[in-house]
C-alpha positions as CSV (number, residue, x, y, z in Angstrom):
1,X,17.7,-2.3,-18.0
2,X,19.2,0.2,-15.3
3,X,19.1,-0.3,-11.9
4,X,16.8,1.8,-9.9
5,X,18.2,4.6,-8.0
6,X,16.8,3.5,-4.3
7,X,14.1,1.5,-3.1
8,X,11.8,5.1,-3.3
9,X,12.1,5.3,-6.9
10,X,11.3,1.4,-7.1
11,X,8.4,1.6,-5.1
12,X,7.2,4.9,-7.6
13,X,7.6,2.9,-10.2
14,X,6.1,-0.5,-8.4
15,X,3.0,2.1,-7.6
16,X,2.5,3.0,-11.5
17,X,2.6,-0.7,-12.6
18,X,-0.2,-1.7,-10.2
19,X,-2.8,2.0,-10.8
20,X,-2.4,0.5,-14.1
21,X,-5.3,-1.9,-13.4
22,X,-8.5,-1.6,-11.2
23,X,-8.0,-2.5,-7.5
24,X,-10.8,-3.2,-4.8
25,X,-12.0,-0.6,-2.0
26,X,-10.4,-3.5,0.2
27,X,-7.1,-3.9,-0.9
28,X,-4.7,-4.0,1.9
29,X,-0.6,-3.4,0.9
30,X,1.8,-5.9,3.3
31,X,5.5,-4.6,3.4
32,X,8.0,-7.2,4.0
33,X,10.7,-5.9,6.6
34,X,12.9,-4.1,6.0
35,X,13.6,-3.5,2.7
36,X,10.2,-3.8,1.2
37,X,8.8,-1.0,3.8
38,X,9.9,1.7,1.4
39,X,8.6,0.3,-2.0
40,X,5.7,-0.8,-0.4
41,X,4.6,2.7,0.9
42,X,5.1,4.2,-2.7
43,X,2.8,2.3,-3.6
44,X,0.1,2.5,-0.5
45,X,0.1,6.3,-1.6
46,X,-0.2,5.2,-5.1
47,X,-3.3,3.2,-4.1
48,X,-4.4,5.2,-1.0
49,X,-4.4,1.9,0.2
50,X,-4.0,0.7,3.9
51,X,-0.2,-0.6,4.8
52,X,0.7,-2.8,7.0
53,X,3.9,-5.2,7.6
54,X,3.7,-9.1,7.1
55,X,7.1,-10.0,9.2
56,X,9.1,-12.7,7.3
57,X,12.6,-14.2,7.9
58,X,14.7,-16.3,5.7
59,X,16.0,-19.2,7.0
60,X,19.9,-19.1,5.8
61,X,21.9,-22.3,5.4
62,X,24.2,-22.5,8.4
63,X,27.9,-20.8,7.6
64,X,26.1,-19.8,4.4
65,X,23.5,-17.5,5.8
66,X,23.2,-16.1,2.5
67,X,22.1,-19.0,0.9
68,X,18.1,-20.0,1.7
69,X,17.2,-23.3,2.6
70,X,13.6,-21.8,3.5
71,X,11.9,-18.8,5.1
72,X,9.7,-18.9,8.2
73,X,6.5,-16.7,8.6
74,X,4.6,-14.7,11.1
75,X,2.2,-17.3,12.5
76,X,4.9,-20.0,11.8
77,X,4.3,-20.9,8.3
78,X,7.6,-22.2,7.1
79,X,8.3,-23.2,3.4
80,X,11.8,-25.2,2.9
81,X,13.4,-25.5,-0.2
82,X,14.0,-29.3,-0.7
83,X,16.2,-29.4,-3.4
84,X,18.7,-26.9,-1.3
85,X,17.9,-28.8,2.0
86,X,18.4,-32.5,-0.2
87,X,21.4,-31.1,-1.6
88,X,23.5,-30.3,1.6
89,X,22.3,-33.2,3.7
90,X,20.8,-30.7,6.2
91,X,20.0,-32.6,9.6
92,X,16.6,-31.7,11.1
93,X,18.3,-30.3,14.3
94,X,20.0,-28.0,11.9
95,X,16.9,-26.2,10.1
96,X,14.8,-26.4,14.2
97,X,18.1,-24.8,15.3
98,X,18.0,-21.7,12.7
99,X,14.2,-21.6,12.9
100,X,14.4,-20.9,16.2
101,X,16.6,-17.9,16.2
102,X,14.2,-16.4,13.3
103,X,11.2,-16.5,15.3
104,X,12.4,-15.1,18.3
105,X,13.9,-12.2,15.6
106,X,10.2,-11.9,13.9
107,X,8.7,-11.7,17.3
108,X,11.2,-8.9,18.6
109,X,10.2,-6.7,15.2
110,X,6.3,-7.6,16.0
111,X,7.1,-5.3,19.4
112,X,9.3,-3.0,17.4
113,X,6.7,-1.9,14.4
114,X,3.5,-2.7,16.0
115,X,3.8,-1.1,19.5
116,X,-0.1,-2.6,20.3
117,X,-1.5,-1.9,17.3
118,X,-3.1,-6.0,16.5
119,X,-2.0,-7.7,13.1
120,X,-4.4,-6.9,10.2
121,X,-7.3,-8.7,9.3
122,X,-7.1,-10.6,5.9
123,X,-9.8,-12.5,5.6
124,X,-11.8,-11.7,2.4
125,X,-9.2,-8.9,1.5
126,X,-7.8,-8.4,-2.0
127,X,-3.7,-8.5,0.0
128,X,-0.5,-7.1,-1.9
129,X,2.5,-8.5,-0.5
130,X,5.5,-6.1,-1.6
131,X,9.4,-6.8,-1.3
132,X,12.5,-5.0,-2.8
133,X,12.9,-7.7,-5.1
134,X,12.5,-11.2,-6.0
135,X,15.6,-13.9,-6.4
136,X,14.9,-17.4,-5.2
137,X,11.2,-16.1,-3.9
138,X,11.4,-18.2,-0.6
139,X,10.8,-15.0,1.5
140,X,7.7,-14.4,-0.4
141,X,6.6,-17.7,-0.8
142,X,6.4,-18.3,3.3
143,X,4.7,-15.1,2.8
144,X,2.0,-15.9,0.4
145,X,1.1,-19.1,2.2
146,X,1.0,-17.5,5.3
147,X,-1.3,-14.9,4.1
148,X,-3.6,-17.9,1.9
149,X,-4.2,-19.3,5.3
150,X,-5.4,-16.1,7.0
151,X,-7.8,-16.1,4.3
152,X,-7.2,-13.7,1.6
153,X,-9.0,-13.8,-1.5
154,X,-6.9,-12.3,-4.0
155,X,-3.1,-12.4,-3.7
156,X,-0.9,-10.2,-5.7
157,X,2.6,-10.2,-5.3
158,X,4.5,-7.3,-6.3
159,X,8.1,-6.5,-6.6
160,X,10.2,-4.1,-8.6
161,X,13.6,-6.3,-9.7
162,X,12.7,-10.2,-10.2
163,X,14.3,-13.2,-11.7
164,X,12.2,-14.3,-14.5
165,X,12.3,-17.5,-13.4
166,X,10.6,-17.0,-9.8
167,X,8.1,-14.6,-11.3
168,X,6.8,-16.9,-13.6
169,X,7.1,-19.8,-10.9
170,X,4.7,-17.6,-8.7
171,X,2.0,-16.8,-11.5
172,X,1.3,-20.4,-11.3
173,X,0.5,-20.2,-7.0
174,X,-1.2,-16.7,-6.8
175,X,-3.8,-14.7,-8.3
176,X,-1.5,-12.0,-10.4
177,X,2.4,-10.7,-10.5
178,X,3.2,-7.9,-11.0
179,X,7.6,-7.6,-11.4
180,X,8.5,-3.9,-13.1
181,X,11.9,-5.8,-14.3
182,X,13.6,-8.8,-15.1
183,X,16.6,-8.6,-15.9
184,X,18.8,-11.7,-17.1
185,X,21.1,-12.3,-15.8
186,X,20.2,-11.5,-12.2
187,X,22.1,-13.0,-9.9
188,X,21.0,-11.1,-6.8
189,X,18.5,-8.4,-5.7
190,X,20.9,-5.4,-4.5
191,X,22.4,-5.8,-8.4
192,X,19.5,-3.7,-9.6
193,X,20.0,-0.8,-7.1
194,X,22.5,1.8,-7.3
195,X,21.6,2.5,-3.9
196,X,21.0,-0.7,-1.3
197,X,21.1,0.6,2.3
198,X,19.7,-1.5,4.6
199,X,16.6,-0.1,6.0
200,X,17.0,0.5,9.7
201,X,14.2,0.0,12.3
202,X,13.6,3.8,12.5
203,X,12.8,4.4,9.0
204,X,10.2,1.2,9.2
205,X,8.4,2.9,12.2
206,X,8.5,6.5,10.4
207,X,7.2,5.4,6.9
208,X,4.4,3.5,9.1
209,X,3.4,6.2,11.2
210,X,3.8,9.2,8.1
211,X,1.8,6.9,5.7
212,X,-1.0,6.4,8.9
213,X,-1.3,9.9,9.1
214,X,-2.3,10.4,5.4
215,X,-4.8,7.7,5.8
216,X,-6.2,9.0,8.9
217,X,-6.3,12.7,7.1
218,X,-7.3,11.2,4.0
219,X,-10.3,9.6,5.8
220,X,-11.1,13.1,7.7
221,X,-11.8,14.8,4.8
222,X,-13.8,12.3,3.0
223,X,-15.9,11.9,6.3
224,X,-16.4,16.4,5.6
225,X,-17.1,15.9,1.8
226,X,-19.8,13.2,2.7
227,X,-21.5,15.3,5.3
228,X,-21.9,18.0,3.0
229,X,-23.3,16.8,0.3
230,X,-25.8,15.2,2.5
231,X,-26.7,18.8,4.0
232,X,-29.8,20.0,2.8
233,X,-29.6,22.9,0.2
234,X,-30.2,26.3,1.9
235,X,-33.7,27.8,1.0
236,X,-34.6,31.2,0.9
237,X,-37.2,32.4,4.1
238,X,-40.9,32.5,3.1
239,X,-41.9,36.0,2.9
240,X,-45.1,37.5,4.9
241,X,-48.2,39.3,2.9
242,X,-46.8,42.3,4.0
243,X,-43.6,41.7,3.7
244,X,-43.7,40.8,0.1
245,X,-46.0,43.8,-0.5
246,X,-43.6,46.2,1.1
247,X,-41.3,45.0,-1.1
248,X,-43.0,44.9,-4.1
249,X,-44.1,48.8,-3.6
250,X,-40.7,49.8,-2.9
251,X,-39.2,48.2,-6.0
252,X,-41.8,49.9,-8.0
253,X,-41.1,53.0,-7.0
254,X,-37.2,52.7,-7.4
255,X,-38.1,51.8,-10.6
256,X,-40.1,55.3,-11.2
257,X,-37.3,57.2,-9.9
258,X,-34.8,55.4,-12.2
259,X,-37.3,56.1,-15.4
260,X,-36.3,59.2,-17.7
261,X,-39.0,62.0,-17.2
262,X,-40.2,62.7,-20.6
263,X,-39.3,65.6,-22.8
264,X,-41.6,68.2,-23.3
265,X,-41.3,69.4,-26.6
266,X,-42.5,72.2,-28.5
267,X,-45.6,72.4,-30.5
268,X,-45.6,73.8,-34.7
């Protein structure tokens, strides 16, 4: 397997994997900051689908902030990964202390991306949560509960690169998965791109407001296409007596005048 060339071309491909199968007039795609913001709007424009961003943070194991002991949602939902949290004897104080720091970082991007725009509404929403890739899956697992609880009734998570592992982990806690690779061995999610910039907080705010503008023009000109086709035909104006008599004498006699006179011809 080769690794994509950016996160565009993951989310191209990400969008092809999921037109694959039907989706509801209700589906609602939720990027996970940053990175997943640009795979996730591939595939909104895939789907003409709504996008919005479902702010989670991992929770890193102090002095190894690369390691995850957990993540922590929008909301507050936080999922810890015992065995991590077991196996470094991690105090309480220590996961509050890093919890802490990550909300006040998820609420500082809520006024960054949102400006006053409200979250979205899941309740009774087929929701696609979408990240650059899957390793552990604690990210997307704070995520998934976080959006069960809001009341979604179809989960799907979707990534490009995945470990095997997690994906089939999280076919047994949501409705579908949908992972584009799998390569073994993994190792890490930035393996499997040739290109891994970080997303910056501009680009998240311009693939937000580009993709909103589609929608917006998307849903102008269906709003047209209804409105005509519930205009009535246009009929022809009823004619008078005399007006349809007018015309029928002078089509007779343009007819005369286009008639051959007839040829006299001579007699034995």
């Amino acid at each position: 397997m080769l690794p994509c060339r950016d996160r565009t071309e993951a989310g191209q491909a990400l969008g092809r994997a999921l037109t694959a199968s039907p989706r509801a007039d209700n589906t609602l795609v939720l990027a996970l900051p940053r990175g997943g913001v640009p795979v996730a709007y591939e595939v909104a424009e895939a789907l003409n689908a709504p996008l919005d961003i479902f702010l989670v943070r991992k929770l890193g194991v102090p002095g190894h902030e690369e390691l995850a002991m957990g993540a922590i949602a929008s909301g507050g939902i936080r999922v810890l990964n015992d065995d991590v949290v077991g196996l470094l004897g991690l105090r309480p104080q220590d996961i509050e202390s890093v919890a802490a720091r990550e909300v006040r970082e998820i609420e500082r991007r809520e006024r960054a991306y949102r400006d006053d725009r409200p979250p979205p509404q899941l309740r009774g929403r087929d929701v696609i949560p979408i990240d650059d890739g899957l390793a552990t899956g604690s990210t997307m697992r704070a995520a998934a509960a976080a959006v069960r609880t809001q009341g979604a009734a179809r989960i799907t998570i979707a990534v490009p690169p995945a470990a095997e592992a997690t994906c089939d982990a999280f076919r047994r806690e949501v409705d579908e998965v949908v992972c584009v690779q799998t390569p073994e061995p993994f190792h890490a999610v930035g393996l499997w791109y040739r290109d891994f910039t970080q997303t910056t907080d501009d680009e998240v705010r311009a693939l937000l407001a580009a993709h909103a503008r589609h929608q917006s023009s998307a849903a102008t000109r269906s709003r047209q296409a209804s409105r005509r086709r519930q205009e009535p035909a246009p009929r022809c104006p009823a004619l008078s007596r005399d007006d349809a008599r007018d015309r029928a004498i002078t089509g007779a006699g343009a007819s005369a005048a286009a008639s051959p006179s007839p040829v006299a011809r001579p007699g034995p």
